[in-house]
C-alpha positions as CSV (number, residue, x, y, z in Angstrom):
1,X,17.1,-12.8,9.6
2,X,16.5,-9.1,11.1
3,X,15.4,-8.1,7.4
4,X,13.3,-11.4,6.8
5,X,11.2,-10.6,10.7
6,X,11.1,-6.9,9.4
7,X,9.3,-7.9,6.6
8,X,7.0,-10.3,8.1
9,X,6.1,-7.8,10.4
10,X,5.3,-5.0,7.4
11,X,3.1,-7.4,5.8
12,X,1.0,-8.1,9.0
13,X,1.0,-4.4,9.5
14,X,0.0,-3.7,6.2
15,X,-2.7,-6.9,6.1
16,X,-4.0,-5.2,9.2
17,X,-4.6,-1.5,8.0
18,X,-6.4,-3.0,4.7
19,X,-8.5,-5.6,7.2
20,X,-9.9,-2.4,9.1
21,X,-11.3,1.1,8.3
22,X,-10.2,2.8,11.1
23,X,-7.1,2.4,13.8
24,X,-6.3,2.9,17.3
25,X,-3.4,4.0,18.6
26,X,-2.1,1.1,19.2
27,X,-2.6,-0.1,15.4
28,X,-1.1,3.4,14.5
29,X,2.3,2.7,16.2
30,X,2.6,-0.8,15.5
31,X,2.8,0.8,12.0
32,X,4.9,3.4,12.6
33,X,7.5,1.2,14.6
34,X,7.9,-1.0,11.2
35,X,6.9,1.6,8.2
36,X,8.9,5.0,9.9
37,X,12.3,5.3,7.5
38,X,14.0,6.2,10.3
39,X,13.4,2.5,11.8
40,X,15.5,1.4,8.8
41,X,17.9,3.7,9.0
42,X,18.8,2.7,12.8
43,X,18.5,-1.2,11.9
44,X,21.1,-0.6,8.8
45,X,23.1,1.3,11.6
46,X,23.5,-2.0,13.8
47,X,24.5,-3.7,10.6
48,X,27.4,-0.8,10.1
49,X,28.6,-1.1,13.5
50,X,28.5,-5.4,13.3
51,X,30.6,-5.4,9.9
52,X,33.2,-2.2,12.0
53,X,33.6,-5.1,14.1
54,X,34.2,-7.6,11.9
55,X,36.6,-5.5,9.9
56,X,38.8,-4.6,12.9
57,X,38.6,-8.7,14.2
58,X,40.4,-9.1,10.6
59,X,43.6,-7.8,11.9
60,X,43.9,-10.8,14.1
61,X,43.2,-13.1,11.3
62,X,46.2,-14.2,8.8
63,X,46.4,-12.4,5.5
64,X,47.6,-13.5,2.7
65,X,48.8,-11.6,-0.5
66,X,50.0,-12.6,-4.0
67,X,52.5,-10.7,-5.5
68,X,53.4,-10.9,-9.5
69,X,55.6,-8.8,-12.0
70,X,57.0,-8.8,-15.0
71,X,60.0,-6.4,-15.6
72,X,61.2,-5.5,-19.2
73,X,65.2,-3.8,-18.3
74,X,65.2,-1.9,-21.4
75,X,68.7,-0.6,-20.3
76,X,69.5,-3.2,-17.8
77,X,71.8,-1.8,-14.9
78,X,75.5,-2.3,-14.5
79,X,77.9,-2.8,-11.9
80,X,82.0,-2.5,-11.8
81,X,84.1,-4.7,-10.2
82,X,87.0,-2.4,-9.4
83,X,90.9,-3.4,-11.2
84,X,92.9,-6.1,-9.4
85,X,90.0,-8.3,-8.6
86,X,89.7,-9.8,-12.1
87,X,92.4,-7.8,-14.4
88,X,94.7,-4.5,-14.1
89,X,91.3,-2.6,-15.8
90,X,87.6,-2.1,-14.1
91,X,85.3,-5.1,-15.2
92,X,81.5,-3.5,-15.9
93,X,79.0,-6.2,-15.5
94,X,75.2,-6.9,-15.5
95,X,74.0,-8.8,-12.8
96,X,70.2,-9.2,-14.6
97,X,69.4,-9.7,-17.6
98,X,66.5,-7.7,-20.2
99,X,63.8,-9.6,-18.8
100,X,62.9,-10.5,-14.9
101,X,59.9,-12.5,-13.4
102,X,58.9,-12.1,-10.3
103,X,56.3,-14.2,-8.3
104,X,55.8,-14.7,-4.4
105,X,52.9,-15.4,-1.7
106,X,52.8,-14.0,1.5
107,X,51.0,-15.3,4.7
108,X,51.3,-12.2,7.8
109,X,49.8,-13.5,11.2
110,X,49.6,-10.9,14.2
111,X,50.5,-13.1,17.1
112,X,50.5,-9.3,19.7
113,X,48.9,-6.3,19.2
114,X,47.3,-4.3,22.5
115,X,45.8,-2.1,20.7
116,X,43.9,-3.9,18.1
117,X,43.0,-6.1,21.1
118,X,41.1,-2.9,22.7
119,X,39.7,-1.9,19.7
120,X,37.7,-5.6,19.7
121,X,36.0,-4.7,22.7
122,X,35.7,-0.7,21.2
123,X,33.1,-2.8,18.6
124,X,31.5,-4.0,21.2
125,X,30.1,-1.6,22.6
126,X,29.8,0.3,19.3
127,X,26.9,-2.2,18.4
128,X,25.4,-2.1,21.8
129,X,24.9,1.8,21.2
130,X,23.9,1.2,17.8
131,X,21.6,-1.4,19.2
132,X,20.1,1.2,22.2
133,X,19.9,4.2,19.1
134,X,17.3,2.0,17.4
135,X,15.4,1.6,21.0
136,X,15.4,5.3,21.2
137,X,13.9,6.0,17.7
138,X,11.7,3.4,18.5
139,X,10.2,5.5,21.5
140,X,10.2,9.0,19.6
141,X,8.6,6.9,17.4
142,X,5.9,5.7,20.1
143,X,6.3,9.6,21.6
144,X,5.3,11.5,17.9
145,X,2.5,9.3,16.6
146,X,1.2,9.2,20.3
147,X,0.9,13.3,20.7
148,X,-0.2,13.2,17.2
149,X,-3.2,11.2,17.7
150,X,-4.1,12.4,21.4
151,X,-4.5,16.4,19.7
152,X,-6.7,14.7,17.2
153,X,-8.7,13.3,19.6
154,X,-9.1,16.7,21.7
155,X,-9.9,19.0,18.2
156,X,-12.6,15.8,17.3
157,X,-14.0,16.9,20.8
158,X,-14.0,20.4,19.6
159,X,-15.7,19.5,16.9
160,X,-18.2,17.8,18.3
161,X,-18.9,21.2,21.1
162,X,-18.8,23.6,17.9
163,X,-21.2,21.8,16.2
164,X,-23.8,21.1,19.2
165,X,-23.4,24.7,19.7
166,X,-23.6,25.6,15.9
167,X,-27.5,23.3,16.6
168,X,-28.4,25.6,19.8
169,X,-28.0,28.8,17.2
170,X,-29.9,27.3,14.6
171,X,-33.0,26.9,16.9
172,X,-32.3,30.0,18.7
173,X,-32.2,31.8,15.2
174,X,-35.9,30.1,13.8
175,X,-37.3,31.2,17.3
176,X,-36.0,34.6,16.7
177,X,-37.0,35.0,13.2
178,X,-40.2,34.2,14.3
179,X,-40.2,36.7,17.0
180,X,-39.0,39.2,14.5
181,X,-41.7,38.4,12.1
182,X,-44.5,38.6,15.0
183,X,-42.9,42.0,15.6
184,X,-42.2,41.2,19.6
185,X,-38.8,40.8,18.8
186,X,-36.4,44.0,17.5
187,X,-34.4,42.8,14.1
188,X,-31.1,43.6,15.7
189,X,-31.5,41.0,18.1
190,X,-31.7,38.4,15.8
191,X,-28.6,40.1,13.8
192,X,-26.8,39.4,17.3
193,X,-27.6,35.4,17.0
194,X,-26.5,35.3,13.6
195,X,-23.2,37.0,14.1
196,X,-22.5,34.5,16.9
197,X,-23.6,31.6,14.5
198,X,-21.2,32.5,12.0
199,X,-18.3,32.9,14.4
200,X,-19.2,29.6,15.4
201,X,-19.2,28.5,11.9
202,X,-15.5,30.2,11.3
203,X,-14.5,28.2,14.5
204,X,-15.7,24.8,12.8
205,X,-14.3,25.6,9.6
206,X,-10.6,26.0,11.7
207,X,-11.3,23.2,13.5
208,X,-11.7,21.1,10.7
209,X,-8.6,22.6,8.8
210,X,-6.7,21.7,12.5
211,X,-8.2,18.1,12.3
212,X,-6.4,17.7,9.0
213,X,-3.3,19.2,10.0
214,X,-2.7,16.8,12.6
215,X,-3.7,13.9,10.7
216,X,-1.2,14.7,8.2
217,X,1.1,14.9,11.4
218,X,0.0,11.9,12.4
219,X,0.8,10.0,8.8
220,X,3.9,11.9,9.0
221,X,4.7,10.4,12.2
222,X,3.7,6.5,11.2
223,X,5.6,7.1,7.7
224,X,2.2,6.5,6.5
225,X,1.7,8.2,2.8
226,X,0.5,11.2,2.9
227,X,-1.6,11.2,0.1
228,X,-3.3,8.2,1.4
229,X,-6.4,8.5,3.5
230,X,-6.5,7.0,7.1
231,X,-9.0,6.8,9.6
232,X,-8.7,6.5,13.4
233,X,-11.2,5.8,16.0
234,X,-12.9,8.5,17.5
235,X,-12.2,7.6,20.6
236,X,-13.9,9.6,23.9
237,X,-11.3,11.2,25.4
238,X,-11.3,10.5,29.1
239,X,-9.5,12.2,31.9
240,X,-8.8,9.1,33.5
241,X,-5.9,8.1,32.2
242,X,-2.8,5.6,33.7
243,X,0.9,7.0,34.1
244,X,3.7,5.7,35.7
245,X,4.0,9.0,38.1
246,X,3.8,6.7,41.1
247,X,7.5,5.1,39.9
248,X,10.6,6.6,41.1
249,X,12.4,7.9,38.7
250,X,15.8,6.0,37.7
251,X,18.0,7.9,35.5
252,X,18.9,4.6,34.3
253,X,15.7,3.8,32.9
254,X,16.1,6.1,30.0
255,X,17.9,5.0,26.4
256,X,19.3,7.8,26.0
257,X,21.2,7.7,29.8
258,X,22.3,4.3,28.6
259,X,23.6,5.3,25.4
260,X,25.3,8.1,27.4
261,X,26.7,5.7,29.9
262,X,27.8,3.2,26.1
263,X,29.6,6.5,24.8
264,X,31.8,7.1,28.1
265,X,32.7,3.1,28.0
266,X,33.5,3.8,24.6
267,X,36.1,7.1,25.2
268,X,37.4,4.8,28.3
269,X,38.4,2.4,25.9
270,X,39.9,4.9,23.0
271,X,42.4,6.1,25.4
272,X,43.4,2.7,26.8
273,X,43.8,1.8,22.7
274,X,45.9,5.3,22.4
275,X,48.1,4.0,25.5
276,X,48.6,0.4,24.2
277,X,50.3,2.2,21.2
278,X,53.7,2.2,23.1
279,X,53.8,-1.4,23.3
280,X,55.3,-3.4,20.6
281,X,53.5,-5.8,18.3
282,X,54.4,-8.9,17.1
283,X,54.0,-10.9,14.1
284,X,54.9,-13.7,12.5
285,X,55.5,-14.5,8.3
286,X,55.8,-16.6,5.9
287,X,56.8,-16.4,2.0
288,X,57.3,-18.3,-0.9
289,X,58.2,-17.7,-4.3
290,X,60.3,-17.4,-7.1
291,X,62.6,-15.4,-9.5
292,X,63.7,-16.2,-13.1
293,X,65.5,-13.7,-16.0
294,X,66.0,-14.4,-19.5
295,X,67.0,-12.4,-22.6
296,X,63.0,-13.0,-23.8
297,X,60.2,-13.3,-21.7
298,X,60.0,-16.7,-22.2
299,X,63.3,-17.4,-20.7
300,X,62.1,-15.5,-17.7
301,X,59.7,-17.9,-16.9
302,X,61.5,-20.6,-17.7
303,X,64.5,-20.2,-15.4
304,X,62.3,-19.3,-12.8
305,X,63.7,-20.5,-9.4
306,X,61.8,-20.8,-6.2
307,X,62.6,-19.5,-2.9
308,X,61.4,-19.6,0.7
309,X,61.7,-17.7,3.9
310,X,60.0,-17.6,7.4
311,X,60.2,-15.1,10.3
312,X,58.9,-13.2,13.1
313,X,58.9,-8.7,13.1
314,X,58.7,-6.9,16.3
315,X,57.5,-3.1,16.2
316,X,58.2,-0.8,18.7
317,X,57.9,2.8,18.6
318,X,60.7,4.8,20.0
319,X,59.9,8.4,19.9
320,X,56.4,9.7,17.2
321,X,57.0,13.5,18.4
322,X,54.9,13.7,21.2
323,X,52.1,12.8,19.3
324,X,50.7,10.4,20.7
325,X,50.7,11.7,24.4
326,X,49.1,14.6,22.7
327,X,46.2,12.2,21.7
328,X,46.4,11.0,25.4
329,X,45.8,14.0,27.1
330,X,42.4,14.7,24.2
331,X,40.7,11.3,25.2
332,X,41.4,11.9,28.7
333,X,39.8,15.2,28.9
334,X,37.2,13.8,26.2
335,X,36.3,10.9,28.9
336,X,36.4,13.3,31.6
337,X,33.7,15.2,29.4
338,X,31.8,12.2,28.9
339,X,31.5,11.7,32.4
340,X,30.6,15.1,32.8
341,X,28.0,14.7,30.2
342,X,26.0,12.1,31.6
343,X,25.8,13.5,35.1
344,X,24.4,16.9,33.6
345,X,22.1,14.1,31.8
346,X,21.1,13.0,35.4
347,X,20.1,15.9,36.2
348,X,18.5,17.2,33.4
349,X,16.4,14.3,32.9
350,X,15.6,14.3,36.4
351,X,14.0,18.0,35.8
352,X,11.8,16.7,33.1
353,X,10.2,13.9,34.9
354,X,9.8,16.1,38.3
355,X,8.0,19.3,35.7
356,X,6.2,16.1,33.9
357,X,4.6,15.0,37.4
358,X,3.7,19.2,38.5
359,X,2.3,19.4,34.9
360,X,0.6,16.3,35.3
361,X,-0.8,17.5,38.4
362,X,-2.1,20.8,38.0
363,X,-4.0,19.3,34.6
364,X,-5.5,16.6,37.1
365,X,-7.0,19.8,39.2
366,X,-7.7,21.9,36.1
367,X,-10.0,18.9,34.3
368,X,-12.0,17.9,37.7
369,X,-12.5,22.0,38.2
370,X,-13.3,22.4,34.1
371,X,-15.5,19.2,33.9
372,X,-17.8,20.8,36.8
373,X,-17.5,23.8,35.2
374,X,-18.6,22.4,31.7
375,X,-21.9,20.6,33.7
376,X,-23.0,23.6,34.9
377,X,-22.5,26.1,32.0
378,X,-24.6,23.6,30.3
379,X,-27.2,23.5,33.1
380,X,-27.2,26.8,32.9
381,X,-27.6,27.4,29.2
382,X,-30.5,24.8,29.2
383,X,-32.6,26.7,31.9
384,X,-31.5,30.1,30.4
385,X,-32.6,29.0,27.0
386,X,-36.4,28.0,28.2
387,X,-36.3,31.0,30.0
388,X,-36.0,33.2,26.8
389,X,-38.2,31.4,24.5
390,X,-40.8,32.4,27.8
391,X,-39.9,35.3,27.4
392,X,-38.5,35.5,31.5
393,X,-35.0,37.3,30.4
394,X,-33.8,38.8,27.0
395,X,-31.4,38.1,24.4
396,X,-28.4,39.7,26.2
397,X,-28.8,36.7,29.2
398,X,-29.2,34.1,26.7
399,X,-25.8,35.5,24.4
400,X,-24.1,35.7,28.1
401,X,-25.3,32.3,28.9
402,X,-23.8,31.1,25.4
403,X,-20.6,32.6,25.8
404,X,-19.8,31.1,29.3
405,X,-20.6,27.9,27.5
406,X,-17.8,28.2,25.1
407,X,-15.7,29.2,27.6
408,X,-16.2,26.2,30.1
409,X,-15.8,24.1,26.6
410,X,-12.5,26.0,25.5
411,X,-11.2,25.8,28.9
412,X,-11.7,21.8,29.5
413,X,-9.8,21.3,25.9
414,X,-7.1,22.9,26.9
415,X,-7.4,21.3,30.4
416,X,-7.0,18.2,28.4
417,X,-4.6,18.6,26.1
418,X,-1.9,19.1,29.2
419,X,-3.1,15.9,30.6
420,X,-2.3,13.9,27.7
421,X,0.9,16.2,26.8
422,X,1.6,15.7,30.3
423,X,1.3,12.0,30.3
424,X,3.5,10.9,27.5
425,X,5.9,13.4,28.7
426,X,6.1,11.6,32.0
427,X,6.5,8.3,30.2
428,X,9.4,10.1,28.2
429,X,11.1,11.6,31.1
430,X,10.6,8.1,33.3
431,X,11.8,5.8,30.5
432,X,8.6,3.6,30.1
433,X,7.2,5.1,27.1
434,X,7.7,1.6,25.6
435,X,5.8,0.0,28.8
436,X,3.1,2.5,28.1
437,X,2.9,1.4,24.7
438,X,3.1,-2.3,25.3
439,X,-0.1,-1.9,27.9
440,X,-2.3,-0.6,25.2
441,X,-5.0,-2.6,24.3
């Protein structure tokens, strides 16, 4: 049934990609969180842990062997029946014959055994970590394709600033020539606007080669082939943007605290199984069969004669060396390391969501000081540009007034990119990176 729904849903993700030209990022995880091999990989891992289960759950259920041989005595065996029992002289006789067959089935039932018993409950919780492992992928899933897409989004607005700067050159540059060809205008100052142009142009051509980069990322992340073109929305990027900073963070929250919490469960219950290995198990039996011998092999089988039995074993270990309090005293400090484990987890994850919500923060302050910034660099640029084609200041103002341009731009891109790396690393740290994704429209 799990592979049948995975399917359905790779058809309608693959029906929905050729239906469109270009995805959001909702569109791009839905296809990641089906097409990624390592979804796979984590479902087959729930199906390893189910059939663990069902392989240990045998050892409560009767098993039953057939057992068959024939046995050719090329020198068959003898015995002596010492003198005075049948005559004054030792008697050497066979008790076999050349030729013995041997058939019997065997039904064993384990009515007692502790230990098997724990390691029921052991699969348990071995599927319901295999179970919380595919939830996790599934959000480094969500976490990759997201940063993925949100650094395209911020080099697209890059590419958009380079190129209306790269038109604010051009124009700059015709004025100028004609200047220079009027000869009110020295040649070197028109050499100065080129050279700025075609840094510009060096800073396109690296965005562009950056804007492929991370769309390869981004396929790389969805499990999207790589030598398939995809398109994505050019989406505005927005510094308005809902977290879950508000929430308190809850350790629990997080998969991987879960699992953590799974794998001390699961060395909790490997040293009660170690434990249960001084008690005795019991079983129950039951056999039937028969025996025949014969000079040929045909007599064998023909003078086969049956035979029965029925009965219970008890198995108790007495002394194993001291192994197995050795084994005790590993899983205890194993579980005691487990324990251990998930309270540094605590706190660890704690740190990340606290730096997440500074980080988150300061890139709050940073955009609303950059985005006033950016207004009036371009405020001033505009005036500063009329200014020099009236010939009020010179080139040197106008190159000044271009540069502190770029630097408002570069600064609100960077700005920008730590809110939106902040933002899915809050998510992470908080443990609704899967809430985030299911409120995208």
């Amino acid at each position: 049934m799990r592979i049948y729904i995975s399917g359905v849903f790779l058809v309608l993700a693959l029906s929905h990609l050729s239906a469109q030209k270009s995805l959001d990022l909702k569109d791009c995880i839905d296809y990641g969180l089906v097409n990624h091999r390592s979804v796979k990989i984590k479902n087959n891992e729930v199906g390893i842990a189910v059939a663990e289960k069902k392989e240990v759950r045998a050892g409560y259920l009767p098993s039953v062997a057939l057992n068959a041989s024939v046995d050719n005595n090329l020198k068959v065996q003898e015995q002596i029946i010492p003198a005075g029992l049948l005559g004054d002289t030792d008697v050497r006789v066979a008790f076999t014959k050349q030729f013995s067959t041997t058939g019997s089935l065997q039904l064993d039932q384990k009515v007692y055994d502790q230990a098997l018993i724990i390691s029921l409950k052991t699969g348990k919780y071995n599927i319901e970590k295999a179970n919380k492992n595919t939830v996790l992928n599934d959000e480094e899933v969500i976490y990759n394709i997201t940063s993925s897409y949100y650094q395209i989004l911020v080099y697209n607005q890059q590419y958009e600033f380079l190129n209306d700067n790269s038109t604010i050159y051009k124009e700059q540059i015709r004025i100028a020539q004609l200047q220079v060809d009027k000869g009110v205008l020295a040649e070197v100052e028109l050499y100065k606007i080129k050279v700025n142009y075609n840094n510009n142009l060096s800073q396109v051509r690296l965005c562009e080669k950056n804007i492929a980069n991370s769309t390869n990322q981004l396929k790389n992340s969805m499990g999207y082939p790589i030598d398939e073109e995809i398109s994505i929305i050019n989406e505005k990027i927005t510094d308005e943007l809902e977290t879950s900073d508000e929430n308190p963070f809850v350790a629990g929250n997080r998969t991987d605290y879960q699992i953590a919490e799974i794998d001390m469960k699961i060395q909790e219950m490997d040293y009660k199984k170690i434990k249960a290995g001084y008690l005795p198990v019991l079983s129950v039996y039951g056999k039937y069969g028969g025996t025949g011998f014969g000079d040929t092999v045909g007599q064998s089988f023909n003078s086969i004669a049956d035979f029965s039995s029925i009965g219970v074993k008890l198995s108790m270990p007495i002394f194993d060396g001291f192994s197995r309090r050795s084994q005790l005293q590993q899983s205890k400090l194993k579980y005691d390391n487990a324990s251990e484990t998930l309270k540094l987890n605590e706190s660890q994850f704690r740190m990340e969501s606290e730096n997440a919500k500074i980080k988150l923060e300061q890139a709050r302050t940073s955009i609303d000081e950059e985005s006033e910034n950016i207004k009036l660099a371009k405020e001033v640029m505009s005036i500063t540009d009329l200014q020099y084609t009236k010939g009020i200041i010179d080139m040197t103002e106008w190159l000044n007034a271009q540069t502190s341009l770029k630097e408002s731009q570069n600064n609100y891109l960077n700005s920008i990119v730590d809110l939106y790396v902040a933002k899915i690393d809050l998510e992470k740290a908080n443990g609704t990176i899967k809430n985030f994704y299911s409120n995208l429209k």
